[in-house]
Each structure stands twice: as structure tokens, then as C-alpha cells.
py3Dmol code that shows the C-alpha trace and the ligand (Angstrom):
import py3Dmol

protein = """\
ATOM      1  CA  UNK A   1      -6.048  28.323  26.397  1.00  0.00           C
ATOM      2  CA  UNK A   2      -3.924  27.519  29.862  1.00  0.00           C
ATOM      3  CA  UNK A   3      -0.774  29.804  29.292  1.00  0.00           C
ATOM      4  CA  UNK A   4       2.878  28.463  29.739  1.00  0.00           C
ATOM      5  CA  UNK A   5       2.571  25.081  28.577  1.00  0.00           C
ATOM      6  CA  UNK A   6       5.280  25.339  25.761  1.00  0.00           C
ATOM      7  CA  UNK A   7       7.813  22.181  25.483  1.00  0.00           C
ATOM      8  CA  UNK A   8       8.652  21.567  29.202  1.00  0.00           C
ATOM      9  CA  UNK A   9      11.970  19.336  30.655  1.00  0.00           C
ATOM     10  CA  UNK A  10      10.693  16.757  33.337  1.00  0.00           C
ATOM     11  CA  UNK A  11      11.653  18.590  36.536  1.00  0.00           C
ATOM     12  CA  UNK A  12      10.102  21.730  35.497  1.00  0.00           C
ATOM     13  CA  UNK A  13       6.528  19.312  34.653  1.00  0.00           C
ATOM     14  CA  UNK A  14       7.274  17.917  37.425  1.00  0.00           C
ATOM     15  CA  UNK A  15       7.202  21.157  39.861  1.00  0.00           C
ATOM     16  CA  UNK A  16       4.452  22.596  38.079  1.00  0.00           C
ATOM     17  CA  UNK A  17       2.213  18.983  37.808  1.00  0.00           C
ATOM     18  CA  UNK A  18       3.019  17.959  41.695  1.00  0.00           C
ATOM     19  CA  UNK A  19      -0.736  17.513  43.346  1.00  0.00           C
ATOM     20  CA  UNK A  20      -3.529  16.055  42.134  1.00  0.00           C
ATOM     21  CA  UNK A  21      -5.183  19.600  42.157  1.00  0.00           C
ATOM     22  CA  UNK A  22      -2.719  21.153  39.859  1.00  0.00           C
ATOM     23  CA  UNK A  23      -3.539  19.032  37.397  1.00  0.00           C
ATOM     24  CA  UNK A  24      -6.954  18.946  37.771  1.00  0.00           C
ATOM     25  CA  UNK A  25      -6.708  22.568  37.553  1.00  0.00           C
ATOM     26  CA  UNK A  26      -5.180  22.513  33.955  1.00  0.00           C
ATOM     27  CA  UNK A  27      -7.401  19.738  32.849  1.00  0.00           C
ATOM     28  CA  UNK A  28     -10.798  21.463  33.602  1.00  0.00           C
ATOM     29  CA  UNK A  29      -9.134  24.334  31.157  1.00  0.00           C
ATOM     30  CA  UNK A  30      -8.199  22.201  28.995  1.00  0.00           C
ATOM     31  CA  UNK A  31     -11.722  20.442  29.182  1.00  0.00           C
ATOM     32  CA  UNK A  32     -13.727  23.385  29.645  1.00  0.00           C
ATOM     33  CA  UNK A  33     -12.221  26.585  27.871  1.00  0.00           C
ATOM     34  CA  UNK A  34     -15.211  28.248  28.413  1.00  0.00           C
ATOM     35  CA  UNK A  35     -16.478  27.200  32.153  1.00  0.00           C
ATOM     36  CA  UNK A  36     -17.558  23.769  33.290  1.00  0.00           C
ATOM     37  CA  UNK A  37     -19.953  22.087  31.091  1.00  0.00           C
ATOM     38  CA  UNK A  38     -22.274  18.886  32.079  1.00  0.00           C
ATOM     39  CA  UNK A  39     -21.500  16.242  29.963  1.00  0.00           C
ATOM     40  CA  UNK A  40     -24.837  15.224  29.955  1.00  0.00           C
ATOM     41  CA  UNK A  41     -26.829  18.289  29.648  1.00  0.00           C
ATOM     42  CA  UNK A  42     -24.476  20.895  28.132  1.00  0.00           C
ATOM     43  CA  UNK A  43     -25.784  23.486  31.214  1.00  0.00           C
ATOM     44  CA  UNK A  44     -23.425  25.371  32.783  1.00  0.00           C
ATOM     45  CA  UNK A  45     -25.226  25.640  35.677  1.00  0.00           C
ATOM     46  CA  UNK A  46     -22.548  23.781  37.959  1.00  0.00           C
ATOM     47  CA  UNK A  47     -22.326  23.790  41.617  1.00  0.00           C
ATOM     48  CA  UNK A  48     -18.090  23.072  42.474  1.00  0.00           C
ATOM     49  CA  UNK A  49     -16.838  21.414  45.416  1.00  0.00           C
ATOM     50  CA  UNK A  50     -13.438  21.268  45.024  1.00  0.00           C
ATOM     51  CA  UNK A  51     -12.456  19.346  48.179  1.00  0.00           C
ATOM     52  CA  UNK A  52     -14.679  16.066  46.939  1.00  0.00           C
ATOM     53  CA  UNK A  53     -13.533  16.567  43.164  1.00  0.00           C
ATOM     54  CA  UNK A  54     -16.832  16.692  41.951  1.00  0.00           C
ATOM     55  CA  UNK A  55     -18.775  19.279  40.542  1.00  0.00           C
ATOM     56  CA  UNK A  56     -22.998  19.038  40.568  1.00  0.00           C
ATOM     57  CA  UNK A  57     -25.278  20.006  37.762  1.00  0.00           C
ATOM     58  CA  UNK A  58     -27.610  22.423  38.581  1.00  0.00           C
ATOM     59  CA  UNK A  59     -30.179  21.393  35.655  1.00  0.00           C
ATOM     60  CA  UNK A  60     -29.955  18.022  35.494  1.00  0.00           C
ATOM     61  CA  UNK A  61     -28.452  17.053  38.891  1.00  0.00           C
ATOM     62  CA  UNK A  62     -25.814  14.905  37.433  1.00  0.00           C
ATOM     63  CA  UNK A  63     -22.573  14.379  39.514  1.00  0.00           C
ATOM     64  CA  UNK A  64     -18.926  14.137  37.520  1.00  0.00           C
ATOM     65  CA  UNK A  65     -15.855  15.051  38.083  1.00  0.00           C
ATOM     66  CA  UNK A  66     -12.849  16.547  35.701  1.00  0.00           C
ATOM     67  CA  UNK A  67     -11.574  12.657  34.306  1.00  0.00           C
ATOM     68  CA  UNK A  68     -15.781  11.662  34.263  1.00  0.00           C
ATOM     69  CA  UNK A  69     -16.231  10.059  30.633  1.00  0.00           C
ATOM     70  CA  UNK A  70     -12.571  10.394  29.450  1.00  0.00           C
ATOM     71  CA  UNK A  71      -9.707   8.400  29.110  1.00  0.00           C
ATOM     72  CA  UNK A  72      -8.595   9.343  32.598  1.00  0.00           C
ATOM     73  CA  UNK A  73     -11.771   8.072  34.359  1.00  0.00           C
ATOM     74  CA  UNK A  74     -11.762   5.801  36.969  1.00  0.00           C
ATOM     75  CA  UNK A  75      -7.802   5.706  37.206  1.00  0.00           C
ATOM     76  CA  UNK A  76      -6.309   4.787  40.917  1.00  0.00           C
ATOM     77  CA  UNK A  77      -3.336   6.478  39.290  1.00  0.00           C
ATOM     78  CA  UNK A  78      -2.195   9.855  40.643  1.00  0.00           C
ATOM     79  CA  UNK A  79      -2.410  12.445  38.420  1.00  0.00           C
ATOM     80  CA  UNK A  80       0.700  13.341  38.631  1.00  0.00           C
ATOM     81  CA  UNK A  81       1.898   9.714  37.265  1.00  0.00           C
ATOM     82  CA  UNK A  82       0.064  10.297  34.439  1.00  0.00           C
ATOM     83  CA  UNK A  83       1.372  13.233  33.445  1.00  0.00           C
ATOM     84  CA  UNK A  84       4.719  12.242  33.682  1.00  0.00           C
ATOM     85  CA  UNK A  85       3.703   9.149  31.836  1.00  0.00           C
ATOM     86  CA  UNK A  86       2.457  11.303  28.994  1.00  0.00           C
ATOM     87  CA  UNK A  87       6.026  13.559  29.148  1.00  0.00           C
ATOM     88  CA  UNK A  88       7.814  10.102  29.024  1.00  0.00           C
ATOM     89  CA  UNK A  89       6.112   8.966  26.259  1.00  0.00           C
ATOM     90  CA  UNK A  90       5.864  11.848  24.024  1.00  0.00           C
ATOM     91  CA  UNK A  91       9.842  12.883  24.445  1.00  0.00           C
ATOM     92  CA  UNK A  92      11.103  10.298  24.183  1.00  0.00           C
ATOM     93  CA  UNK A  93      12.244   9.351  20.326  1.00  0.00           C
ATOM     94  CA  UNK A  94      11.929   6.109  20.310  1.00  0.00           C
ATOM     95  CA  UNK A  95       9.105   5.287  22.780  1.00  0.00           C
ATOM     96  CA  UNK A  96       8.094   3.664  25.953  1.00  0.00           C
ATOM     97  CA  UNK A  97       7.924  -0.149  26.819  1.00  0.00           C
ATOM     98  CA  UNK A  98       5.799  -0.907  30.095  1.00  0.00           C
ATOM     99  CA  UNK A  99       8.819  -2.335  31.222  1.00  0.00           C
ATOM    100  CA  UNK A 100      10.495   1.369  31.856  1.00  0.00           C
ATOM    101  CA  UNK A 101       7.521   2.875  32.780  1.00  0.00           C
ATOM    102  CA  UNK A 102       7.124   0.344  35.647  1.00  0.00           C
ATOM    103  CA  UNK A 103      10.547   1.104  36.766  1.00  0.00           C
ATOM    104  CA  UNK A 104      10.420   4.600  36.232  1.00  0.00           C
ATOM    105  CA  UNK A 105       6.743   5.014  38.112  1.00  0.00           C
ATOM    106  CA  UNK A 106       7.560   2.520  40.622  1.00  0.00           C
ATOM    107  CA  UNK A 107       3.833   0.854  39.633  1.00  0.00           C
ATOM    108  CA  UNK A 108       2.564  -2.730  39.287  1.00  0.00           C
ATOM    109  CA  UNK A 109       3.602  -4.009  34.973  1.00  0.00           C
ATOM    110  CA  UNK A 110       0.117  -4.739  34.613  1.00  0.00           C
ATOM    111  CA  UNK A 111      -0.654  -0.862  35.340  1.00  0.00           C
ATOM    112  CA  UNK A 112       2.645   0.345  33.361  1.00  0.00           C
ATOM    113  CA  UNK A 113       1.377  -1.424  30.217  1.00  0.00           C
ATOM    114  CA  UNK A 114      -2.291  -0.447  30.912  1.00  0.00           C
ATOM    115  CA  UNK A 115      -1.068   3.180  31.119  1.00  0.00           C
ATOM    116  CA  UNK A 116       0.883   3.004  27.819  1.00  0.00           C
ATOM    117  CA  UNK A 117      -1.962   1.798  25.996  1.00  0.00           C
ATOM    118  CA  UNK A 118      -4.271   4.548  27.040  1.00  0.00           C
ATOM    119  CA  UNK A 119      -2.220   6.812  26.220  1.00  0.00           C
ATOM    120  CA  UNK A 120      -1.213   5.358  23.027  1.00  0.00           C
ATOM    121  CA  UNK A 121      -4.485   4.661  21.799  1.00  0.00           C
ATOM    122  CA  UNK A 122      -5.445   8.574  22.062  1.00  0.00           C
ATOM    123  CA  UNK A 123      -2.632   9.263  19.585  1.00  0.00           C
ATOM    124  CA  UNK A 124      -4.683   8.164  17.155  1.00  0.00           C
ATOM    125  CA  UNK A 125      -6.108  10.892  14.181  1.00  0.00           C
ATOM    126  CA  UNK A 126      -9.104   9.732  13.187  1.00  0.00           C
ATOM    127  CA  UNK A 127      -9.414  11.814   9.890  1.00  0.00           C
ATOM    128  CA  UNK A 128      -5.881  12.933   8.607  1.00  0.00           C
ATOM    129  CA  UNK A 129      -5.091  15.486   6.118  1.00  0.00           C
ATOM    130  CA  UNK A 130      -4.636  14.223   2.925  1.00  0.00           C
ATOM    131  CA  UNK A 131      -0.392  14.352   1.783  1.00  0.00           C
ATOM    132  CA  UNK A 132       0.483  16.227  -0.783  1.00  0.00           C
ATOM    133  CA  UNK A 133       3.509  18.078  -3.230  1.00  0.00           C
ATOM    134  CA  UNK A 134       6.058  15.125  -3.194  1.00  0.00           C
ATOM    135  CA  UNK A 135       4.777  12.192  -1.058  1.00  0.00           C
ATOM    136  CA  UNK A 136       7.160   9.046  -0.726  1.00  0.00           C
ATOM    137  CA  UNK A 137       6.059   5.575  -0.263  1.00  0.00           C
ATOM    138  CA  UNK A 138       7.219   2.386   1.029  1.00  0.00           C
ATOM    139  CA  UNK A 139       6.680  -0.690   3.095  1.00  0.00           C
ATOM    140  CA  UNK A 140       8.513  -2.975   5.175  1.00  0.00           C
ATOM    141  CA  UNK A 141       8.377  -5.728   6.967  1.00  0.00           C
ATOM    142  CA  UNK A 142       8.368  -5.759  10.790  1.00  0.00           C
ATOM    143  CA  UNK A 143       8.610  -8.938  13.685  1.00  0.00           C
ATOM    144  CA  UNK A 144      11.167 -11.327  13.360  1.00  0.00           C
ATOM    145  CA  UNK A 145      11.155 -15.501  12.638  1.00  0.00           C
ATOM    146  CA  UNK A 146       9.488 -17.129  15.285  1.00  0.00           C
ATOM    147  CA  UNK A 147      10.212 -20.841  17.034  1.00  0.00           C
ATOM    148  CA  UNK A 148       7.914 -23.157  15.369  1.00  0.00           C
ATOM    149  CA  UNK A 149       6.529 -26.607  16.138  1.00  0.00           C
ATOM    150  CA  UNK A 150       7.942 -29.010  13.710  1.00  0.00           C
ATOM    151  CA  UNK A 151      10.473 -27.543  10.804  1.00  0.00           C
ATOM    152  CA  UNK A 152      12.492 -25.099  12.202  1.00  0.00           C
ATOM    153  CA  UNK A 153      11.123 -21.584  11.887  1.00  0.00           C
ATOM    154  CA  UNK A 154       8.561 -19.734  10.700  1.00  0.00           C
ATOM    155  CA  UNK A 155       7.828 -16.574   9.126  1.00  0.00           C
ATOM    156  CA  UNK A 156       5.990 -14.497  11.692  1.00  0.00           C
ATOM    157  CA  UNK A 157       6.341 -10.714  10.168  1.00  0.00           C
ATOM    158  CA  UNK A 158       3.852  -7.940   9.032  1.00  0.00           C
ATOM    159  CA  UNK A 159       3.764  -5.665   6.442  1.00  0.00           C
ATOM    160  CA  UNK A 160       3.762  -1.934   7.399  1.00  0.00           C
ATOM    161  CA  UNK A 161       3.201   0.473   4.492  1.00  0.00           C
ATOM    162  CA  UNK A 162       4.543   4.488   5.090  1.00  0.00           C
ATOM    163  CA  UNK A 163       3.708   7.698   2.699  1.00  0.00           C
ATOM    164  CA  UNK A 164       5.485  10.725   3.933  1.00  0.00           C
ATOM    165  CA  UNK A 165       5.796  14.484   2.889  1.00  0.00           C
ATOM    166  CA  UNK A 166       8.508  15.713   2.082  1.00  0.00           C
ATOM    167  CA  UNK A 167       8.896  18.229   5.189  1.00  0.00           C
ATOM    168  CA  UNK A 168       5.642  17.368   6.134  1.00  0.00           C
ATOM    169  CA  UNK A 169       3.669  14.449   7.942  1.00  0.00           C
ATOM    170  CA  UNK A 170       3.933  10.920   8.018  1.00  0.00           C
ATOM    171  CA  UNK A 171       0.855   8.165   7.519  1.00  0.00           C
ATOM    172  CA  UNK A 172       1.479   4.450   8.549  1.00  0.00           C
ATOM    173  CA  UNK A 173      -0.493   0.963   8.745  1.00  0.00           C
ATOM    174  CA  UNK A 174       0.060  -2.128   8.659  1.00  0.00           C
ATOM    175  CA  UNK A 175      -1.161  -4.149   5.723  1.00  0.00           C
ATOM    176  CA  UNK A 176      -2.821  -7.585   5.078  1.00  0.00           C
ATOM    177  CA  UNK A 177      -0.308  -8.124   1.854  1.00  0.00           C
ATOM    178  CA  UNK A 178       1.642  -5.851  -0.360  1.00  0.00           C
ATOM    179  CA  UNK A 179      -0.574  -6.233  -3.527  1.00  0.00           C
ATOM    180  CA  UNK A 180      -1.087  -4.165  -6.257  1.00  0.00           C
ATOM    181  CA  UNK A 181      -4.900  -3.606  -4.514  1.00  0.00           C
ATOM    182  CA  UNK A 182      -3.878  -3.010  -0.763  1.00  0.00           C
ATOM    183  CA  UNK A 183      -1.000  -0.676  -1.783  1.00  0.00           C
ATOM    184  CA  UNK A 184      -3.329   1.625  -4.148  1.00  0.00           C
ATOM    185  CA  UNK A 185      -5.684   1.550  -1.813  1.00  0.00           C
ATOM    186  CA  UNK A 186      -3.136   2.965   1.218  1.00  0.00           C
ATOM    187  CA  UNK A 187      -2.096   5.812  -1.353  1.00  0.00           C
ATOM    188  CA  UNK A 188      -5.757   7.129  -1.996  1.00  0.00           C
ATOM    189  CA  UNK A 189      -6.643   6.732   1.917  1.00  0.00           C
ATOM    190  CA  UNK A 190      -3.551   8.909   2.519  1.00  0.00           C
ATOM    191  CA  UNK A 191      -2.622  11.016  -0.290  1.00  0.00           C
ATOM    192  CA  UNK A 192      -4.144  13.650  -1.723  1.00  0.00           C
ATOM    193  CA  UNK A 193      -5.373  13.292  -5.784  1.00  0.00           C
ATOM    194  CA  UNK A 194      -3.458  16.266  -6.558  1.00  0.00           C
ATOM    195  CA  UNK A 195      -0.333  15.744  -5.358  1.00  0.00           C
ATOM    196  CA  UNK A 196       2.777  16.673  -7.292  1.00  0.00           C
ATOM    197  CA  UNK A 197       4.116  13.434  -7.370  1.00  0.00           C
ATOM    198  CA  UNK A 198       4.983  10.018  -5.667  1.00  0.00           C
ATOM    199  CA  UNK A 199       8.130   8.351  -5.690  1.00  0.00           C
ATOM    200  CA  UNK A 200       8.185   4.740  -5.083  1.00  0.00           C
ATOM    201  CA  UNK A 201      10.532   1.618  -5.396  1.00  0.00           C
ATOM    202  CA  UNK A 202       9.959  -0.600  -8.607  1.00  0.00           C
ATOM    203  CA  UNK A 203       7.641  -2.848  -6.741  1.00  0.00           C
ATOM    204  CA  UNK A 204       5.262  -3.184  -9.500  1.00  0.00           C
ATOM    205  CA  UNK A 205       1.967  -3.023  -7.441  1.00  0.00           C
ATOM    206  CA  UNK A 206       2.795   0.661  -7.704  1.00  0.00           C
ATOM    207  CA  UNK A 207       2.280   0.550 -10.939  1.00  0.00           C
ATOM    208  CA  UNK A 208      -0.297   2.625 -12.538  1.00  0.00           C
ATOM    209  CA  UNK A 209      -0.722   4.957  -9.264  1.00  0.00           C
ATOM    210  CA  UNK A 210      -0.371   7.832 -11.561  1.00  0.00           C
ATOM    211  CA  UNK A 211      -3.305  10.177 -12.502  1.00  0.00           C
ATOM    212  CA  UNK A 212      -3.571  13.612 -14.322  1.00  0.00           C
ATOM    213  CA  UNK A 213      -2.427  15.637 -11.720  1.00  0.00           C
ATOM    214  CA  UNK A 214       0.194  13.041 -10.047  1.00  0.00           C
ATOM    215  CA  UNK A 215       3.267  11.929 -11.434  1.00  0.00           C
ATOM    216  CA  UNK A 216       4.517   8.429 -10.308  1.00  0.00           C
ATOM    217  CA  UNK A 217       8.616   8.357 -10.190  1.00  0.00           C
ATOM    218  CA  UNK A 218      10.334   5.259  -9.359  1.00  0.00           C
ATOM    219  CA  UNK A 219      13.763   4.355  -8.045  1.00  0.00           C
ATOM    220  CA  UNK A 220      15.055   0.864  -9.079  1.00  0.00           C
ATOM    221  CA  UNK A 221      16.051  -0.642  -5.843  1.00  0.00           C
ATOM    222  CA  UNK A 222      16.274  -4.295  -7.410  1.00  0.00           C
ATOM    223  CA  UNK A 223      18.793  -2.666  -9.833  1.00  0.00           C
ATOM    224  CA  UNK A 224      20.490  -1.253  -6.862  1.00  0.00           C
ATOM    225  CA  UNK A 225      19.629   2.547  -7.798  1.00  0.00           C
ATOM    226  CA  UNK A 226      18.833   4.732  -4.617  1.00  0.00           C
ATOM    227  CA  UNK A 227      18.874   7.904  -5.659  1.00  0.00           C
ATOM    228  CA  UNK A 228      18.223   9.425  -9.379  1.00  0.00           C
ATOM    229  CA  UNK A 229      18.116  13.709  -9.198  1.00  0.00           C
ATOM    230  CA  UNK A 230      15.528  14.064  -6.521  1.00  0.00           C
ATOM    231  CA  UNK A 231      13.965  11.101  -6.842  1.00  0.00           C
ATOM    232  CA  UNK A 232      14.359   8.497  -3.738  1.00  0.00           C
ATOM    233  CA  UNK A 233      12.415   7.108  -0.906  1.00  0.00           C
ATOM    234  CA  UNK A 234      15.299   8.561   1.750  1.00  0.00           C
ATOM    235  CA  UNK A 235      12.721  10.315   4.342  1.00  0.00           C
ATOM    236  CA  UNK A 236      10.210   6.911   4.521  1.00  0.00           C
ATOM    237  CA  UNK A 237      13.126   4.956   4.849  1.00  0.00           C
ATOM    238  CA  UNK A 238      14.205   7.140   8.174  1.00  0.00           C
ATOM    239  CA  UNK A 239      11.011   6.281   9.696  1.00  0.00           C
ATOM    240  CA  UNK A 240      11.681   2.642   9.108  1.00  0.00           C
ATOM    241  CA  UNK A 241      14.436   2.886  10.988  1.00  0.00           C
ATOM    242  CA  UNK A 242      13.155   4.631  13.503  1.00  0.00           C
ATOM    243  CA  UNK A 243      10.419   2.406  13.422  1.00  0.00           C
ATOM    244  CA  UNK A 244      12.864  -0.909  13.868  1.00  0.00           C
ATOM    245  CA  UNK A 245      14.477   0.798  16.524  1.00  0.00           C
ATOM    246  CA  UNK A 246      11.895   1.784  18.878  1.00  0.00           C
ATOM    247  CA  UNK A 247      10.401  -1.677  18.368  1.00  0.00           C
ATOM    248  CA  UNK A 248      13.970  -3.034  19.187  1.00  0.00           C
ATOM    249  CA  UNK A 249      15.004  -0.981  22.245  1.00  0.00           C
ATOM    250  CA  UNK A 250      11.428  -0.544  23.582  1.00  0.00           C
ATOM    251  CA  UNK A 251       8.981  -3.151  22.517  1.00  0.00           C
ATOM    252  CA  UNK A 252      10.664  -6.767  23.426  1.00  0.00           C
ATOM    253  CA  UNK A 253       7.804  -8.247  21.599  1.00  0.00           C
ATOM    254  CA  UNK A 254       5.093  -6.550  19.119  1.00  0.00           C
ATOM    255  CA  UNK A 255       1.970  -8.571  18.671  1.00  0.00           C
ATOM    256  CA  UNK A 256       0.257  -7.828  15.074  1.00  0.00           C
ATOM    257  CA  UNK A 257      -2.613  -6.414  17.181  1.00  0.00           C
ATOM    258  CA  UNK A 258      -0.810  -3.828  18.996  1.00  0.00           C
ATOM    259  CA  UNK A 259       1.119  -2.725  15.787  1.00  0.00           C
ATOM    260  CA  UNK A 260      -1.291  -0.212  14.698  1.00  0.00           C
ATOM    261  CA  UNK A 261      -1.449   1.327  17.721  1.00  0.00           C
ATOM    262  CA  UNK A 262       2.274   1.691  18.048  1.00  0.00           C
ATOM    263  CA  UNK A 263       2.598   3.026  14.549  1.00  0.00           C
ATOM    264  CA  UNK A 264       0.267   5.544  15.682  1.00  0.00           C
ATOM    265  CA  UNK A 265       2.314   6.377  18.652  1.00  0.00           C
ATOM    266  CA  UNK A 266       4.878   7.022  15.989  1.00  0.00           C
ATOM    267  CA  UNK A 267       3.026   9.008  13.725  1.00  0.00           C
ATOM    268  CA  UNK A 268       2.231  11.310  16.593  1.00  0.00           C
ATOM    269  CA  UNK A 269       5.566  12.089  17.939  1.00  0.00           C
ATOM    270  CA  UNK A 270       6.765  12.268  14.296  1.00  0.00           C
ATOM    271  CA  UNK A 271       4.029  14.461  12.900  1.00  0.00           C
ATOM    272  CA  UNK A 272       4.344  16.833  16.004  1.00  0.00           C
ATOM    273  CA  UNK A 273       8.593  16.804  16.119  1.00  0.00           C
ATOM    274  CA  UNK A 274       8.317  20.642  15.556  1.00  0.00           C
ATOM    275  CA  UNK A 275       5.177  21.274  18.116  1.00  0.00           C
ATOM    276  CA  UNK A 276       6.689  23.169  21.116  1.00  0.00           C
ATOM    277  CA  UNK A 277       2.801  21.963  22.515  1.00  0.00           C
ATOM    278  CA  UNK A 278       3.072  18.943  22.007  1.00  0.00           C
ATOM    279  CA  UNK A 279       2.384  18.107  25.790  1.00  0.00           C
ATOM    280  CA  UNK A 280      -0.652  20.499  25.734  1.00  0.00           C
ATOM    281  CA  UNK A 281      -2.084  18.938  22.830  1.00  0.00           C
ATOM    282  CA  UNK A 282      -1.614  15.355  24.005  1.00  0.00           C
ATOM    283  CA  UNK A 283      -3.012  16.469  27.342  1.00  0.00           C
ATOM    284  CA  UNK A 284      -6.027  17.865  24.856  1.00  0.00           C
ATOM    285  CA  UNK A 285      -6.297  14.626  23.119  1.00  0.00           C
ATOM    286  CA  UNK A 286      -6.482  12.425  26.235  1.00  0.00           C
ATOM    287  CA  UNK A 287      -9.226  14.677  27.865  1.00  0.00           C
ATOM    288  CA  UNK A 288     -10.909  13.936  25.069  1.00  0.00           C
ATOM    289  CA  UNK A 289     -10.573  10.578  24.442  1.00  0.00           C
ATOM    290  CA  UNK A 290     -13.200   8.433  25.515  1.00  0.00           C
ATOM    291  CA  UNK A 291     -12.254   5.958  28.627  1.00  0.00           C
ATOM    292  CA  UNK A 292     -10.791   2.798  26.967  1.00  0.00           C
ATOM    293  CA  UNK A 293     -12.429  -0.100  28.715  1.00  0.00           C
ATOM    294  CA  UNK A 294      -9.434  -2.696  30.296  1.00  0.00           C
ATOM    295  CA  UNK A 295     -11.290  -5.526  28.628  1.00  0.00           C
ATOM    296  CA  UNK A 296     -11.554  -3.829  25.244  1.00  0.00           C
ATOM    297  CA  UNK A 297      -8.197  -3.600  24.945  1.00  0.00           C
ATOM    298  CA  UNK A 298      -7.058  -7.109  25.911  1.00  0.00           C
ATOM    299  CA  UNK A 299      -9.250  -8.675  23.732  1.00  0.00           C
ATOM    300  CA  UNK A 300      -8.530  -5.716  20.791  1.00  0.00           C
TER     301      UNK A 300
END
"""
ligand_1 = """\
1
ZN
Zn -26.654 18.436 33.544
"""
view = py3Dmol.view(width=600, height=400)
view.addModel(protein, "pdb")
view.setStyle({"model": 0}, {"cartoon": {"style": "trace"}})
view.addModel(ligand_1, "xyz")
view.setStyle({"model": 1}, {"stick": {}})
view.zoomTo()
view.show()
């Protein structure tokens, strides 16, 4: 593993990520721990030419290059950029609209937003840990009334449903409706069967979330009770509002198809708040992330 890629300020990123060949450099370690592999063969038979970025495979004859086949590929943004895009994004608490990165970069909006969404989209963890001890859950509604032909307005907000650890990670998603169904369903994607407990609101689709192993506490927010003993929903309700906020200052306007991917965004930063890697392990994530296609995302 690359040394000296604990948490980093900008300038210091900066002077150490300047050329394009200094972060190729850390990439192809990143990539390749153990020498250059071909993507397509696995032989390590690789002939280097460093000046032409491309490396040769001496089996199989195939010609790549450090970005080949990741999310990185066939960028006409400097490297650099990028990584400073990825610093941006991952420091800062409450996110990154295109908007700033476009001003910050000094690049076109349609490449600022294009940019966020790669790098957003390989935030994702594709098989989580299972919560456990005391998980807390919650949802909340996100997007505000929207101008609508005819009466006035009209509802235009999604559901988002949260479980967090105490001291531990976060899970979010957004939600079709807030039913008894969809809610017990989020809890047994998320949270483990043995879990010490859950604590809840009184919503009543919670009901009955309770096994053997799992106690199911409530807190009677319709009765205006917050907190009984230990017993509240304090921690999810922080990420709400960092949640609101980021989609406030940052995000002018969240489309419903976009939200999961900021929520993910979230759940990354939040997940790795004590991770003094957390650059090196987004770098590791992107590398290998498969290349998100333009039109995939548009139409997503
Ligand atoms: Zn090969």
C-alpha cells in the first residue's frame, strides 16, 4: 500500500498530486499492489512506456493504460482535477453541488456535474455490514412543494428511511411509502437479526419489528416524548439534518433519481468521519469502479 496518504489539507494534495504522472504513479499502486496486471489476461507480462501512458501485454498483446476500464477512463480531465475533485468532495461536510465545483475547477457545468456523479456513484457499498447492538431508525421526508398546473401546489417530496449505530455506521434509502411492509423490509436489509435492540418513533408500521434476540423500544413523538432513559432516535435525527442541509446549501434542486446516489455520498463521508484514509480509500474505490457511461447516467 502507497505510504503517506493519511488525511491530507488541499495544498499539501495539491503539491504532492501536481502532474498527470504523479498521479498516475499512485493509481497504478493503488490498481496494481502487486505489479501491473492485464485486465484482460491477468499476465503480468507487461511491456511500460511511460511517455505514451500505455503499457502493452506481453501475452495477449492488449494495449491499456492506468484509467483503462475504470471510472477514470476516457476523461479529458487532468488528473490532477480529479483528485482535487475527490478532496473537495469527500471533506467537505455537507457536499459538493456542480455549481462550486465549476467555479472552483474553472471547467464547463456540464463537466462539473458529470464529475460529481462519477465520483458519487463509486461511493456506493454494494454489500454493507449488517447494524447491530442499538440501531435507531427513522424516516423523513425530503424535496419541498412544487408549482403546479391548476390548484396551487403540490406535494412533490420523498421518503428517506435511516438506521444508524449507535457509534457506528449509518444505512439510508429512499422509500416508495412508509408502510408497515417497506419499513420492515429496510430494517432486515440493514440490520442485523441479533441486534440488541431498535428504537423507533410510535409510527405503528414499526410495529412488530421485534424478534427473540431484538428488542423494539419506542419513543412517543406524537405524545411529544423525545427522550425516555436511553431510549431516543437523537443520532438518526443528526443525519437528517445533515441531510436537509447539504441538500439546502449544495443541491439547489434534488431530483428523486439522483437521491439515492446522494444519500450514498452521505453515507460515505459519514461512515468514514473517523478514516484518516479516507482519500486513499476513495481513490481505491474509484480505480475500481467501473467507467459510468455519460448516457447511463442521464437517463438513470
Ligand atoms: Zn493480456
Amino acid at each position: 500500500m502507497p505510504k503517506n496518504l493519511e488525511k491530507m489539507d488541499l495544498m499539501k494534495l495539491m503539491n504532492r498530486f501536481h502532474s498527470e504522472d504523479a498521479c498516475r504513479d499512485i493509481l497504478e499502486k493503488l490498481r496494481w499492489p502487486d505489479g501491473v496486471t492485464c485486465p484482460r489476461c491477468d499476465s503480468k507480462q507487461i511491456r511500460n512506456s511511460y511517455t505514451r501512458n500505455q503499457y502493452d501485454c506481453g501475452s495477449c498483446g492488449y494495449q491499456f493504460s492506468i484509467t483503462s476500464g475504470t471510472i477514470f477512463h476516457d476523461t479529458h480531465l487532468p488528473l490532477p482535477k480529479w483528485f482535487v475533485a475527490i478532496h473537495l468532495i469527500i471533506e467537505s461536510r455537507k457536499g459538493m453541488s456542480a455549481n462550486q465545483m465549476k467555479r472552483i475547477l474553472g471547467v464547463s457545468y456540464k463537466t462539473a456535474w458529470y464529475l460529481c456523479h462519477r465520483i458519487r456513484e463509486a461511493m456506493t457499498v454494494d454489500s454493507p455490514i449488517p447494524l447491530s447492538k442499538i440501531v435507531e431508525v427513522d424516516e423523513t421526508w425530503v424535496g419541498g412543494k412544487k408549482k403546479n398546473v391548476g390548484h396551487g401546489y403540490k406535494w412533490n417530496k420523498t421518503i428517506v428511511a435511516g438506521a444508524i449505530e449507535r457509534g457506528g455506521e449509518a444505512r439510508l434509502q429512499v422509500l416508495d411509502d412508509r408502510t408497515r411492509e417497506v419499513l420492515h423490509g429496510f430494517i432486515k436489509k440493514y440490520v442485523a437479526d441479533n441486534a440488541e435492540a431498535i428504537y423507533t418513533d410510535d409510527w405503528l408500521a414499526y410495529k412488530g419489528i421485534e424478534n427473540g434476540d431484538t428488542k423494539h423500544e419506542t419513543v412517543n413523538h406524537s405524545a411529544e416524548e423525545w427522550v425516555r432513559g436511553d431510549v431516543h432516535t437523537n443520532y438518526v435525527e443528526n443525519i437528517w439534518s445533515l441531510l436537509k442541509r447539504s441538500l439546502v446549501g449544495s443541491y439547489h434542486k434534488v431530483s428523486k433519481k439522483h437521491l439515492e446516489a446522494y444519500l450514498d455520498e452521505l453515507e460515505w463521508r459519514f461512515n468514514n468521519r473517523n478514516n484518516p484514509y479516507l482519500f486513499r480509500d476513495t481513490l481505491l474505490k474509484l480505480i475500481k469502479s467501473d467507467n459510468l457511461e455519460y448516457k447511463r447516467l442521464v437517463n438513470a
